[in-house]
C-alpha positions as CSV (number, residue, x, y, z in Angstrom):
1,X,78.9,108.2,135.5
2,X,82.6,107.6,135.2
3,X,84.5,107.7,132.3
4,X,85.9,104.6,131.1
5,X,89.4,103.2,132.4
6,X,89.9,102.6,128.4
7,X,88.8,104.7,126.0
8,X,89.5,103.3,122.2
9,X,92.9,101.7,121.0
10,X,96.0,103.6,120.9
11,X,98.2,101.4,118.3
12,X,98.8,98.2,116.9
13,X,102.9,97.1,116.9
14,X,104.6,95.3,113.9
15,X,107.7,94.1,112.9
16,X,109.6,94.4,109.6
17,X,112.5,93.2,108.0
18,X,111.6,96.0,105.0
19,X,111.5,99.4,106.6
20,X,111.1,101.4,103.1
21,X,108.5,99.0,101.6
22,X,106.7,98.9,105.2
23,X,106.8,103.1,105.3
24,X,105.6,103.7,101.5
25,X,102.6,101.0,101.9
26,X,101.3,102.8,104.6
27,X,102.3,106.2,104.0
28,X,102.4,106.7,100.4
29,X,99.5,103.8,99.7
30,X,97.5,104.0,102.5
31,X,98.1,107.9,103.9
32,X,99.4,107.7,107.4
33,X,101.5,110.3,108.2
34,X,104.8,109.5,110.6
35,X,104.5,111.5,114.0
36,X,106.7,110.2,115.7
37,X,109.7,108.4,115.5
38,X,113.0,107.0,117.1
39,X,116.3,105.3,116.6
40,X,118.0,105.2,113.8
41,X,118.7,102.0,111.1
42,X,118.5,98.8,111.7
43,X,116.7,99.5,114.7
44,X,114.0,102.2,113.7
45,X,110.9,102.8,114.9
46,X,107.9,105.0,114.3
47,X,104.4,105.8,115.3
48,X,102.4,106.1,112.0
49,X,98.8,107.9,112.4
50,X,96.2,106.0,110.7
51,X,93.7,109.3,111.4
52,X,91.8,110.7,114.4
53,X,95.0,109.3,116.9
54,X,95.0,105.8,116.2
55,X,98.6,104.4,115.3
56,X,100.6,101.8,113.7
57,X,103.8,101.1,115.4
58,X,106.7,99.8,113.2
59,X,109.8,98.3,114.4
60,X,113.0,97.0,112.1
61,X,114.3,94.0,112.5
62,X,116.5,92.7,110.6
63,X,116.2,89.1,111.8
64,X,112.2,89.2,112.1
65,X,110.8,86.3,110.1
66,X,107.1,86.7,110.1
67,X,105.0,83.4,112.0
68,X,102.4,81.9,110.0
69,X,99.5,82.4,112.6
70,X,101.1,84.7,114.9
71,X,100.1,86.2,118.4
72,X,97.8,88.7,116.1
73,X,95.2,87.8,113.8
74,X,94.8,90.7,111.9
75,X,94.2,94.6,112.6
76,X,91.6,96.4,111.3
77,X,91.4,100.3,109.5
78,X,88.2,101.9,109.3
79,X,87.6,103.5,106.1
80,X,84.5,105.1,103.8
81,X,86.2,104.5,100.7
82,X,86.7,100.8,100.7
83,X,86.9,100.3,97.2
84,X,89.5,102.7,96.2
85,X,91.7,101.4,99.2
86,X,91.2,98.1,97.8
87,X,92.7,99.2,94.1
88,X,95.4,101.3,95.6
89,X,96.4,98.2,97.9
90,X,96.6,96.1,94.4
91,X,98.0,98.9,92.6
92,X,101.3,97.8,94.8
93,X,101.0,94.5,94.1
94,X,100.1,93.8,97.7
95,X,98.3,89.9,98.2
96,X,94.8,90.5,98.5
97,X,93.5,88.0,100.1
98,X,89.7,88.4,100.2
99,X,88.6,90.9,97.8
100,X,85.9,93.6,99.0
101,X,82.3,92.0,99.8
102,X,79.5,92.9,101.3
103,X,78.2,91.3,104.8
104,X,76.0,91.9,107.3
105,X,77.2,90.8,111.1
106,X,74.3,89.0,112.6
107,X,74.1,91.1,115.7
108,X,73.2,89.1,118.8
109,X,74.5,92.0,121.2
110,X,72.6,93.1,123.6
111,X,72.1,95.2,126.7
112,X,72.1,99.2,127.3
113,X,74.7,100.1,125.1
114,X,74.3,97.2,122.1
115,X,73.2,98.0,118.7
116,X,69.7,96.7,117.7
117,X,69.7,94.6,114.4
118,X,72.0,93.2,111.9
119,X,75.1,94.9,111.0
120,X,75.8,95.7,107.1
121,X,79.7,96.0,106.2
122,X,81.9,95.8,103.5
123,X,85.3,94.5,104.1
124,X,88.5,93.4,102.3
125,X,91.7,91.7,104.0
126,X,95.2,91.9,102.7
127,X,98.7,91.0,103.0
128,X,101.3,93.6,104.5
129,X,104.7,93.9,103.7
130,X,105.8,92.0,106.6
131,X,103.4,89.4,106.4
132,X,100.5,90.6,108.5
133,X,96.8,90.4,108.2
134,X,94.7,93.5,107.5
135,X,91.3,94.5,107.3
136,X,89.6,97.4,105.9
137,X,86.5,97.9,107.0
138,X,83.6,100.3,106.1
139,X,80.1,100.7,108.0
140,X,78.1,103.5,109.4
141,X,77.3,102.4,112.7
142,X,80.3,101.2,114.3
């Protein structure tokens, strides 16, 4: 069998008017660590690694005003310690927007490589520092 053309996701791109704020949420709250990065201020950029090679990609802009619905609905970050995410995130002051629950995806996938059954997660969104959507989600089979 071939190996797949696509193999996971590489990075999800924002941008932010606050570089610092943007850089300590997910650094210093969240623990990426910054691999790689280019330009210099007001037009930075950076690769933060969320773990195991899968980035956040940060651009300044100065003049970005964040859309109310815009072209992405919200990214998600895996994690097995949903709960203390959630109070670091609040710890910041950071809008929480659904606080951490427990649901179970009813699974209707099917074929060779589906899952069989329903789906238990627990999940929590919040509000970035530049106004985008994020999910934290925790599961043992996905």
């Amino acid at each position: 069998m071939n190996a797949p053309l696509i193999s996971g996701f590489h990075h999800v791109c924002i941008k932010t008017r606050d570089w610092d704020r943007t850089r300590a949420f997910y650094c210093d709250t969240l623990g990426f660590t910054e691999k790689v990065a280019w330009r210099t201020a007001p037009n930075r950029a950076a690769l933060l690694d969320a773990g195991d090679g899968n980035y956040l990609e940060v651009f300044e802009d100065l003049a970005y005003a964040s859309a109310p619905n815009g072209a992405v609905l919200h990214f998600a970050l895996r994690t097995t310690r949903l709960d203390e995410v959630a109070a670091r995130v609040r710890a910041t002051g950071a809008k929480i927007t659904m606080e951490p629950k427990d649901v179970t995806i009813a699974n209707t996938a099917s074929g060779p490589h589906a899952l069989a059954g329903p789906v238990p997660i627990r999940i929590f969104f919040c509000e970035g520092p530049s106004g985008e959507v994020i999910e934290f989600f925790q599961n043992a089979l996905t």
